[in-house]
MOPAC internal coordinates of N, CA, C and O (Angstrom, degrees):
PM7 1SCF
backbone

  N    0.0000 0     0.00 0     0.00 0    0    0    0
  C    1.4364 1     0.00 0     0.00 0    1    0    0
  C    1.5346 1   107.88 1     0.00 0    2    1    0
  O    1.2310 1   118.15 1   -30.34 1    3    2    1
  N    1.2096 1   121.13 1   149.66 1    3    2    1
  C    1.6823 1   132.78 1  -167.50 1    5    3    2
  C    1.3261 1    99.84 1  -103.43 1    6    5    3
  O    1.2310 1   116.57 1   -18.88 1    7    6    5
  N    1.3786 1   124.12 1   161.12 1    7    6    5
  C    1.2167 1   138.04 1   157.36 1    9    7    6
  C    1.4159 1   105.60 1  -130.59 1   10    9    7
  O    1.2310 1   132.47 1   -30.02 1   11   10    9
  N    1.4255 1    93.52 1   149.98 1   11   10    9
  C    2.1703 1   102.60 1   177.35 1   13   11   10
  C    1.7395 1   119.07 1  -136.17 1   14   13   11
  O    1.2310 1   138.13 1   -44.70 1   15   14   13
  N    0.7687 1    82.46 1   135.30 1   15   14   13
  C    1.9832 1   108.94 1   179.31 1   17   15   14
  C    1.3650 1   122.79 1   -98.47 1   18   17   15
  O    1.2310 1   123.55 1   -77.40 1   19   18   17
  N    0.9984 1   110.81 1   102.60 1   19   18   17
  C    1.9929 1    91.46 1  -178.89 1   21   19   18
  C    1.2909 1   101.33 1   -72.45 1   22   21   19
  O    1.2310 1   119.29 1   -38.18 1   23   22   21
  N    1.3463 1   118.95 1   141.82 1   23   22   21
  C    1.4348 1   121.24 1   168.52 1   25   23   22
  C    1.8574 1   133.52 1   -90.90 1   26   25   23
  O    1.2310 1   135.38 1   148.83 1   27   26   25
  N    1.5524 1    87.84 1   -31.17 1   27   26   25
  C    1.6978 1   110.32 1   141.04 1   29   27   26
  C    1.4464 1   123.08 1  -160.27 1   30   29   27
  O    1.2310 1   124.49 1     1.18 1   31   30   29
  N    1.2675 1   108.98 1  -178.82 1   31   30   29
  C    1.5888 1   118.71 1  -156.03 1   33   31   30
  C    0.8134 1    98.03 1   -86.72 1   34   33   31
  O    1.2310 1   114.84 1   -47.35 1   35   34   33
  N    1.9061 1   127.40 1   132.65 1   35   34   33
  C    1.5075 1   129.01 1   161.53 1   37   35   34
  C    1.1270 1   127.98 1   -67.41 1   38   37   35
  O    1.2310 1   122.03 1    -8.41 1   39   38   37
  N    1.5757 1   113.71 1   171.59 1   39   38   37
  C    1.6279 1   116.05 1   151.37 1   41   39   38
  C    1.6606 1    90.25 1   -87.12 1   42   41   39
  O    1.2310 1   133.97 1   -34.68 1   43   42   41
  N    1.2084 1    90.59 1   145.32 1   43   42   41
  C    1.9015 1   100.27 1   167.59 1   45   43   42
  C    1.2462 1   100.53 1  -115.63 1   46   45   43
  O    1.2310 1   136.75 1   -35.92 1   47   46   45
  N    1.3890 1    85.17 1   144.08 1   47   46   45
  C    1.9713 1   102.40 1   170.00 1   49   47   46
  C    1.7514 1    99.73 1   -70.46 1   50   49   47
  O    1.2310 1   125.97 1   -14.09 1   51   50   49
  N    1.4632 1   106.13 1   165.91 1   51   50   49
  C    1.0060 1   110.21 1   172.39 1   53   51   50
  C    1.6140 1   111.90 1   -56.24 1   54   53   51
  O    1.2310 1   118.11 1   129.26 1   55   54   53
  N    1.1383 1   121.20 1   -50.74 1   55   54   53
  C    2.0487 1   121.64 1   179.66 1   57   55   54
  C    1.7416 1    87.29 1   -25.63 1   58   57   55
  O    1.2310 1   113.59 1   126.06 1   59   58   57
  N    0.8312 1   129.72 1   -53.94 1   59   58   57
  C    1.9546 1   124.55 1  -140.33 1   61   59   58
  C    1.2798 1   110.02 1  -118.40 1   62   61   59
  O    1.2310 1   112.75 1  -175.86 1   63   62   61
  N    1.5869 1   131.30 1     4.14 1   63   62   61
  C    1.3603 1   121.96 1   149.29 1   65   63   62
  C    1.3748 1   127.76 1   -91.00 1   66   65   63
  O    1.2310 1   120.86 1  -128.00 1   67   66   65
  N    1.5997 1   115.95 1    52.00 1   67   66   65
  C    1.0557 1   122.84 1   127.71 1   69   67   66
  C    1.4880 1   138.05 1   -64.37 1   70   69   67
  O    1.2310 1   109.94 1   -17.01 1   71   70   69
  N    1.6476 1   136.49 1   162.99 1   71   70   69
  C    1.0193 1   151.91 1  -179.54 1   73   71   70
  C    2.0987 1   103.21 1   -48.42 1   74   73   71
  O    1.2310 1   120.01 1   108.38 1   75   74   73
  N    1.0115 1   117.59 1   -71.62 1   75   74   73
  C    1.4777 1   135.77 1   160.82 1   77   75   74
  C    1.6203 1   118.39 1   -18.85 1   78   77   75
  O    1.2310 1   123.29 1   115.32 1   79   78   77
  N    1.2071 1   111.30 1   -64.68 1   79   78   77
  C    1.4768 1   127.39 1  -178.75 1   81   79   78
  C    1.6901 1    96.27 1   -67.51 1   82   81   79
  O    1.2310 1   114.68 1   132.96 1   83   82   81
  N    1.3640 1   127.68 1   -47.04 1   83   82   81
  C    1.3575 1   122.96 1  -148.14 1   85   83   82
  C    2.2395 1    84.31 1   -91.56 1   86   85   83
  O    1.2310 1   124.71 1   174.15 1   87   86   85
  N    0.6769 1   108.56 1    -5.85 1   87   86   85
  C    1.3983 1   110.35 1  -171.94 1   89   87   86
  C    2.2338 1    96.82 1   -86.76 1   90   89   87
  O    1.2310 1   131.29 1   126.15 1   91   90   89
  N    1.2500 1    95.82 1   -53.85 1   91   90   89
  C    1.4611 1   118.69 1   169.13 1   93   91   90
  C    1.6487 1    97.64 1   -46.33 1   94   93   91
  O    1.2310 1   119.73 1   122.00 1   95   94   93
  N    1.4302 1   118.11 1   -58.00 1   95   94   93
  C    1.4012 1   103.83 1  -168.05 1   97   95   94
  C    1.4663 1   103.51 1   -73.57 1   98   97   95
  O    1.2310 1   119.79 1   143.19 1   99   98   97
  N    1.2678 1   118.00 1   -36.81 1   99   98   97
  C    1.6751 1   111.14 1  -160.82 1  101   99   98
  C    1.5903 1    91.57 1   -64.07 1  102  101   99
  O    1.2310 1   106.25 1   127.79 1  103  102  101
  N    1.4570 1   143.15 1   -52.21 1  103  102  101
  C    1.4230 1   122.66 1   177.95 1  105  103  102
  C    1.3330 1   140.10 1   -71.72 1  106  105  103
  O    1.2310 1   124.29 1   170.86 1  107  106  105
  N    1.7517 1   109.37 1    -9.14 1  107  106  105
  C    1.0497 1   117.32 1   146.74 1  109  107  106
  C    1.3362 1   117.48 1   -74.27 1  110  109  107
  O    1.2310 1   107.43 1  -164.21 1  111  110  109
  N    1.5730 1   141.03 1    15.79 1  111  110  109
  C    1.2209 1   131.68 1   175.63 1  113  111  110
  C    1.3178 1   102.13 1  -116.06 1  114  113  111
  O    1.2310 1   114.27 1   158.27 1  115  114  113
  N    1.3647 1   128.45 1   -21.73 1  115  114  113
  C    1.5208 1   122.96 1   172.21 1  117  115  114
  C    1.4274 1   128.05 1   -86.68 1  118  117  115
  O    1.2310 1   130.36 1   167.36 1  119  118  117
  N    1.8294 1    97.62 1   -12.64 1  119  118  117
  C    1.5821 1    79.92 1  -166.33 1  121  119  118
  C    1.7398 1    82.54 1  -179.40 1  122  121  119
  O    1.2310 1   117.23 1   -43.48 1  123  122  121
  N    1.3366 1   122.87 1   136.52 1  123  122  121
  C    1.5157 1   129.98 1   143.81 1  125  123  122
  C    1.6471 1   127.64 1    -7.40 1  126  125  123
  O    1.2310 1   125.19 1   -88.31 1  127  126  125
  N    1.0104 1   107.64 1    91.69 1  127  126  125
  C    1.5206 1   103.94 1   176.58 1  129  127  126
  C    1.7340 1   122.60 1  -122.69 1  130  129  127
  O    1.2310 1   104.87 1   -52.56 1  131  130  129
  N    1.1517 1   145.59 1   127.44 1  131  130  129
  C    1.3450 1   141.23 1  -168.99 1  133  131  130
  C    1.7236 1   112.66 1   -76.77 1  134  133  131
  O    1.2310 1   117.34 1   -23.64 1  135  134  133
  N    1.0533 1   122.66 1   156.36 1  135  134  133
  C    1.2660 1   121.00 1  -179.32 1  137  135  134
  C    1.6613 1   108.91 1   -55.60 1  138  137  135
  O    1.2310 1   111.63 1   127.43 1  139  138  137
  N    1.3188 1   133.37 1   -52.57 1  139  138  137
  C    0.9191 1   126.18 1  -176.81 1  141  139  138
  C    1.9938 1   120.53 1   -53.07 1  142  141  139
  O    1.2310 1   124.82 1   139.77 1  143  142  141
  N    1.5006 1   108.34 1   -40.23 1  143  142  141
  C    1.2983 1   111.74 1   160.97 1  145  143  142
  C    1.6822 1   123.86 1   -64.41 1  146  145  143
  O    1.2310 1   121.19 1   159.71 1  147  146  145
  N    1.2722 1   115.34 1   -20.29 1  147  146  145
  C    1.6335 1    98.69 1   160.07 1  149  147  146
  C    1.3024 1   102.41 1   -77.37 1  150  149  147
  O    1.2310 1   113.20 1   117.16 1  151  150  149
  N    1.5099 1   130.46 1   -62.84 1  151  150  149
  C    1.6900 1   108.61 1   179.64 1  153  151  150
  C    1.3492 1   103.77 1     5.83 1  154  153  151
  O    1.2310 1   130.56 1    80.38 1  155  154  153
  N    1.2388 1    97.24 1   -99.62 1  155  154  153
  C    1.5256 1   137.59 1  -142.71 1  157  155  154
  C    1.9122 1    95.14 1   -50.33 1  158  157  155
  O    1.2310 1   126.19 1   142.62 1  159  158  157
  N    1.0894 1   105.70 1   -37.38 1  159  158  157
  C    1.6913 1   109.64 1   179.63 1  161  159  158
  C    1.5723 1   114.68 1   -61.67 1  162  161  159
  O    1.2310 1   137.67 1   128.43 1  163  162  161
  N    1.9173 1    83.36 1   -51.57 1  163  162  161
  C    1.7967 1    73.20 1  -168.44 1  165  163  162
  C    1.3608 1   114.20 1  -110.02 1  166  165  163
  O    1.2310 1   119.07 1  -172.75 1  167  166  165
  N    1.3999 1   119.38 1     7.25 1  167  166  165
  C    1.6355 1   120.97 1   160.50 1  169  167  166
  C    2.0502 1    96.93 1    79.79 1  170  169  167
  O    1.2310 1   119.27 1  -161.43 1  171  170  169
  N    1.2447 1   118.99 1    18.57 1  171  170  169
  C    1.4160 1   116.40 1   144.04 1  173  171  170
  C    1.4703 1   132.62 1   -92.49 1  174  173  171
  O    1.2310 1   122.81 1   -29.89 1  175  174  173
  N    1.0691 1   112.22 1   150.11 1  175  174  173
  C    1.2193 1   137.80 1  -176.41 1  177  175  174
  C    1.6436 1   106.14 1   -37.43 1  178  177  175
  O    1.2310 1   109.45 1   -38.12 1  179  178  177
  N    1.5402 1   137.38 1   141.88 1  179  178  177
  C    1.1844 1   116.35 1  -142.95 1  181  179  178
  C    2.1523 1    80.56 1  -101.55 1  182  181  179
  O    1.2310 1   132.46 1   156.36 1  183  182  181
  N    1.2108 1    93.53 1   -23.64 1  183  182  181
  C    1.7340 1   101.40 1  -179.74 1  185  183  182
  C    2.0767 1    98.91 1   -50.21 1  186  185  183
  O    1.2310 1   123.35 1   114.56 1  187  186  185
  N    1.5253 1   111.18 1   -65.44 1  187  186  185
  C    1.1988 1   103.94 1   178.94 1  189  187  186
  C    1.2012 1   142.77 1   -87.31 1  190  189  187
  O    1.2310 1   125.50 1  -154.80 1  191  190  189
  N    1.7968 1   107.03 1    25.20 1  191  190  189
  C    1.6823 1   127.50 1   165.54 1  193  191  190
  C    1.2667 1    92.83 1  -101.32 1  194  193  191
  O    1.2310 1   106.49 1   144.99 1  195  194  193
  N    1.2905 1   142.73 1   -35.01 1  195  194  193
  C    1.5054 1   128.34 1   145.76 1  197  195  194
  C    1.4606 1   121.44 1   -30.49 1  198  197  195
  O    1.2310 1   130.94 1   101.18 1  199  198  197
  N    1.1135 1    96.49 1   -78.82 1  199  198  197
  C    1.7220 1   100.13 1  -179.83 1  201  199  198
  C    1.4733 1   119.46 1   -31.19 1  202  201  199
  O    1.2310 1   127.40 1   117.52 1  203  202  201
  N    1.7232 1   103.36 1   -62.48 1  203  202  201
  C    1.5378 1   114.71 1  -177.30 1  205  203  202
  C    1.6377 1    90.70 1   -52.11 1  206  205  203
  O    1.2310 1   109.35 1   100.29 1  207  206  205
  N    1.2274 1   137.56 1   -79.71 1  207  206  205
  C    1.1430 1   150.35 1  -155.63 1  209  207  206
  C    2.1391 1   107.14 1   -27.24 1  210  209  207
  O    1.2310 1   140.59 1   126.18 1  211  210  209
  N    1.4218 1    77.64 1   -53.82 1  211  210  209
  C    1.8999 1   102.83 1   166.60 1  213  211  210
  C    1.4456 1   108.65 1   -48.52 1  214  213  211
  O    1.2310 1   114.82 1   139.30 1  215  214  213
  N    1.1778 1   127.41 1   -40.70 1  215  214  213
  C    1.4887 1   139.03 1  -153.77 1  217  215  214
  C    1.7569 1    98.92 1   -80.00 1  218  217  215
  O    1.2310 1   132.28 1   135.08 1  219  218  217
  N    1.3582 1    93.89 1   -44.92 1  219  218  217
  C    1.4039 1   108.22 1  -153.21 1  221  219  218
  C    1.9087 1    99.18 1   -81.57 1  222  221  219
  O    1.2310 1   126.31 1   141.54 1  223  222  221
  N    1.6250 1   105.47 1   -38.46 1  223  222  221
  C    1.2262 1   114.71 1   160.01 1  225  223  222
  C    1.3306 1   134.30 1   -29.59 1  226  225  223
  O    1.2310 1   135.93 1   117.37 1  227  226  225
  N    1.3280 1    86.78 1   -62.63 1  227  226  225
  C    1.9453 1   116.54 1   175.64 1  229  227  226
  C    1.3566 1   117.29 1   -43.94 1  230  229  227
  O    1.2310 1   126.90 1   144.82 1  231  230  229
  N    1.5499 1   104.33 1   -35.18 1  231  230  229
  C    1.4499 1   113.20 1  -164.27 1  233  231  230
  C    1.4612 1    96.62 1  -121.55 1  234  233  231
  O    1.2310 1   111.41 1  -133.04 1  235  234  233
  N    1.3808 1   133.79 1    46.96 1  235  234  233
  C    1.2840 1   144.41 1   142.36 1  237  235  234
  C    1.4750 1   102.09 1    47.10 1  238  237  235
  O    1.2310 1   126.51 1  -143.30 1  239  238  237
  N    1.7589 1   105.09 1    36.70 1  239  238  237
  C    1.8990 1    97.30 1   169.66 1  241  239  238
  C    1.5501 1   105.00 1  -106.86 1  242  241  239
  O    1.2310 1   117.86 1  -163.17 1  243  242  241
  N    1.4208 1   121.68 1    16.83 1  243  242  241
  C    1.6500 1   113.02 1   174.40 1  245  243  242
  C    1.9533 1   118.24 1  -106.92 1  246  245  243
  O    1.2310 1   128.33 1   -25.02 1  247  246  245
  N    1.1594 1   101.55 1   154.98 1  247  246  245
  C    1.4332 1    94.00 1   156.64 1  249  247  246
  C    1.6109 1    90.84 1  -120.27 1  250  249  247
  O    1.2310 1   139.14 1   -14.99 1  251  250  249
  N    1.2408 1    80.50 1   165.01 1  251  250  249
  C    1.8149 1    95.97 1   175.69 1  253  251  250
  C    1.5862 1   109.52 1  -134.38 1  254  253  251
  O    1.2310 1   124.40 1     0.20 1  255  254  253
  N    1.5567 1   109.16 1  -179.80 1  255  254  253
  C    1.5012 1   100.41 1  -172.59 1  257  255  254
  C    1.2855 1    93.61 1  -162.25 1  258  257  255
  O    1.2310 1   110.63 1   -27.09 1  259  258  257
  N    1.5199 1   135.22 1   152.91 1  259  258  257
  C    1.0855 1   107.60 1   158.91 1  261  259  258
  C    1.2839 1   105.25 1  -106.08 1  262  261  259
  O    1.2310 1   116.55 1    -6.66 1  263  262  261
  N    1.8712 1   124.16 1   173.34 1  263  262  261
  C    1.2460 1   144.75 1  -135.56 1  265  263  262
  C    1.6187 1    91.31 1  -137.70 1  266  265  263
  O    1.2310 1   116.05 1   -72.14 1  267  266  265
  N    1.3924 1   125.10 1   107.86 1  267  266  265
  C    1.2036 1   109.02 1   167.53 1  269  267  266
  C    1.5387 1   102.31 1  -126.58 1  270  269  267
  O    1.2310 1   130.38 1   -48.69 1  271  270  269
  N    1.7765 1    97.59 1   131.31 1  271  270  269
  C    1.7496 1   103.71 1  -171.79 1  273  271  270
  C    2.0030 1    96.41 1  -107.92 1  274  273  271
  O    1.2310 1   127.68 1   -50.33 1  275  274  273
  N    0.9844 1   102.83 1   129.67 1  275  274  273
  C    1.8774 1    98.21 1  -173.84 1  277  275  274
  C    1.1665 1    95.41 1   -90.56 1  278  277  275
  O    1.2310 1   125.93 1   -34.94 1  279  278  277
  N    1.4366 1   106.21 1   145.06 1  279  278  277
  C    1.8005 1   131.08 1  -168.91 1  281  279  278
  C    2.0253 1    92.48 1   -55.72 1  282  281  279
  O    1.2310 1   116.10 1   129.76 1  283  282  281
  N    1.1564 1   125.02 1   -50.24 1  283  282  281
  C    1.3978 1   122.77 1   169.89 1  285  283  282
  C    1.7039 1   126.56 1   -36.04 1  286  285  283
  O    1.2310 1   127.84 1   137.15 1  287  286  285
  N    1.3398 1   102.51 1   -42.85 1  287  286  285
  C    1.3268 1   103.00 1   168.88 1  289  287  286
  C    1.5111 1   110.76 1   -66.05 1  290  289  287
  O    1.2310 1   121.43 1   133.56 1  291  290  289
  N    1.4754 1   114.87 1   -46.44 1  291  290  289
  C    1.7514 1   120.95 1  -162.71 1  293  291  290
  C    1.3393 1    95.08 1   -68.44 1  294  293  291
  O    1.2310 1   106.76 1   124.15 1  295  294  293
  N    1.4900 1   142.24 1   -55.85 1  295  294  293
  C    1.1836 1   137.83 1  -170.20 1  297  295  294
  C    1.4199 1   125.37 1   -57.37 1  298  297  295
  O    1.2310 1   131.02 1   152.10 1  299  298  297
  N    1.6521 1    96.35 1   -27.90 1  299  298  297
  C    1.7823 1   102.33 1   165.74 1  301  299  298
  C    1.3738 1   115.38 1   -66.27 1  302  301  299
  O    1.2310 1   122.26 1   159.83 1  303  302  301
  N    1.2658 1   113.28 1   -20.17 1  303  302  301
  C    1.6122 1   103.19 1  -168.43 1  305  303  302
  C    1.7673 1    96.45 1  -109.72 1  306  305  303
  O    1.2310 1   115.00 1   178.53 1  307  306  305
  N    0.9639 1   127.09 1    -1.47 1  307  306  305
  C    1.7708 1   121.62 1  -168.29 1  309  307  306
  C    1.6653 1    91.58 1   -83.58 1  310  309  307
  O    1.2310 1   115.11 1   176.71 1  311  310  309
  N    1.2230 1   126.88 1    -3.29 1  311  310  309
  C    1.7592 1   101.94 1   155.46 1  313  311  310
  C    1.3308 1   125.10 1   -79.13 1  314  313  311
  O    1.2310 1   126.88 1   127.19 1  315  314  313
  N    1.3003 1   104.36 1   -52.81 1  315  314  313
  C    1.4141 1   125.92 1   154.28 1  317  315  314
  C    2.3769 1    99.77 1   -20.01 1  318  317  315
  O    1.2310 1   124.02 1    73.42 1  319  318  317
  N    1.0119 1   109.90 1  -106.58 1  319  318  317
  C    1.2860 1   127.05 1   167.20 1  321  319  318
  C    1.4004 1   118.28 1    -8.08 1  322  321  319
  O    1.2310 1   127.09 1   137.86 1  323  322  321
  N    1.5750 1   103.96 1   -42.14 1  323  322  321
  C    1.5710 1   103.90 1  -176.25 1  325  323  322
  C    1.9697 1    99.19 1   -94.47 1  326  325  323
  O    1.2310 1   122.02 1   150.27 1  327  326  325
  N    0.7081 1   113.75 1   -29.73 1  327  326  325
  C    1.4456 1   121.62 1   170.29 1  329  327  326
  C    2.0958 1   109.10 1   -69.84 1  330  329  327
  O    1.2310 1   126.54 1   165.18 1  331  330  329
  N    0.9410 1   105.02 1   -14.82 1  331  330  329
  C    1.6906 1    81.93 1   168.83 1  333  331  330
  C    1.8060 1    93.46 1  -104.84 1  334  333  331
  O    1.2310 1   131.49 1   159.62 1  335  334  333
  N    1.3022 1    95.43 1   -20.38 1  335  334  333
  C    1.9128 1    90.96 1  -170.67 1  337  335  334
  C    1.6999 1    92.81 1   -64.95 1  338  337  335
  O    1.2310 1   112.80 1   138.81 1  339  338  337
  N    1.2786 1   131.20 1   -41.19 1  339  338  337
  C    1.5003 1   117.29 1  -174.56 1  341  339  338
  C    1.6539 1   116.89 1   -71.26 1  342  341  339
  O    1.2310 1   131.21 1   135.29 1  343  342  341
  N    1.5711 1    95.97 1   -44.71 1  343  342  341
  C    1.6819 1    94.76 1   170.09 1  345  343  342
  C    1.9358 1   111.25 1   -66.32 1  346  345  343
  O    1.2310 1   108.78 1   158.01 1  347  346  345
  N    1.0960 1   138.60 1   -21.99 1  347  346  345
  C    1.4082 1   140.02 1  -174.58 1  349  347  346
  C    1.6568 1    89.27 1   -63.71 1  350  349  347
  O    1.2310 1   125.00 1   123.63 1  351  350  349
  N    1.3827 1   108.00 1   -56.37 1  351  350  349
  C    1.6910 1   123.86 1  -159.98 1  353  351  350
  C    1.9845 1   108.67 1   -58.36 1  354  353  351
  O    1.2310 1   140.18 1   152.17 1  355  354  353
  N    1.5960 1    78.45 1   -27.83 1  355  354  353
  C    1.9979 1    79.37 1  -162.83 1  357  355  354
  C    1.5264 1    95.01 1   -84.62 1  358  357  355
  O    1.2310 1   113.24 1   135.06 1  359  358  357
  N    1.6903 1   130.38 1   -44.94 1  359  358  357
  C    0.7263 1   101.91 1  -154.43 1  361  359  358
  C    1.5684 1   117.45 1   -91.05 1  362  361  359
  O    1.2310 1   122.57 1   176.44 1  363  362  361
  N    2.0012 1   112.69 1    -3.56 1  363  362  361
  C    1.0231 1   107.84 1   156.43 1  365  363  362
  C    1.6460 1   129.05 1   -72.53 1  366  365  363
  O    1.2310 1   113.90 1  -167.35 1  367  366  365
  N    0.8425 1   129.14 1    12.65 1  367  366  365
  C    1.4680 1   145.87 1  -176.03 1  369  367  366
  C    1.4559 1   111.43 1   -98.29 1  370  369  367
  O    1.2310 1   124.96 1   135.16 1  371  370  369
  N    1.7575 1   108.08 1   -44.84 1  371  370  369
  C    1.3537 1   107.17 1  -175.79 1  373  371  370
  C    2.0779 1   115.62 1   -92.09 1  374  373  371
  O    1.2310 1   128.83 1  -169.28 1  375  374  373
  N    1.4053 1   100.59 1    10.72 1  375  374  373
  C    1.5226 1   110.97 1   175.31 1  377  375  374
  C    1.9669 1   108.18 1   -74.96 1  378  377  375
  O    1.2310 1   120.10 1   180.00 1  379  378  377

């Protein structure tokens, strides 16, 4: 999995000066974030945080890194994980 940095601030085309995209850049300007964590930030489509991501590529404003999480860490926490997924389940069930 990748992580990205803006290294400096673009001009944006009109497509990407929306609210969303500029939210995408401000956390790519503070700090490492993976594609899946902009999703989740800025509520676009994960196809066109790719794209933008591409854009930004193109024009040599990212660093990247890769992110390696070892299956040891994930397995420590998948009780954890399966335990809110059963409490999420019960207590929407009992509404």
């Amino acid at each position: 999995m990748k992580e990205y940095r803006l290294t400096s601030w673009p001009d944006l085309p009109p497509t990407y000066q929306a609210s969303p995209y500029r939210r995408m850049l401000s956390d790519m300007s503070h700090r490492y974030v993976s594609l899946s964590q902009l999703v989740a930030s800025s509520g676009v489509r994960r196809n066109d945080v790719r794209q933008f991501i591409d854009v930004l590529e193109s024009r040599g404003l990212l660093a990247e890194r890769e992110l390696f999480v070892s299956d040891t860490l994930l397995d420590s926490f998948r009780p954890f994980g399966d335990w809110v997924r059963r409490k999420l389940n019960l207590s929407h069930g009992s509404r």
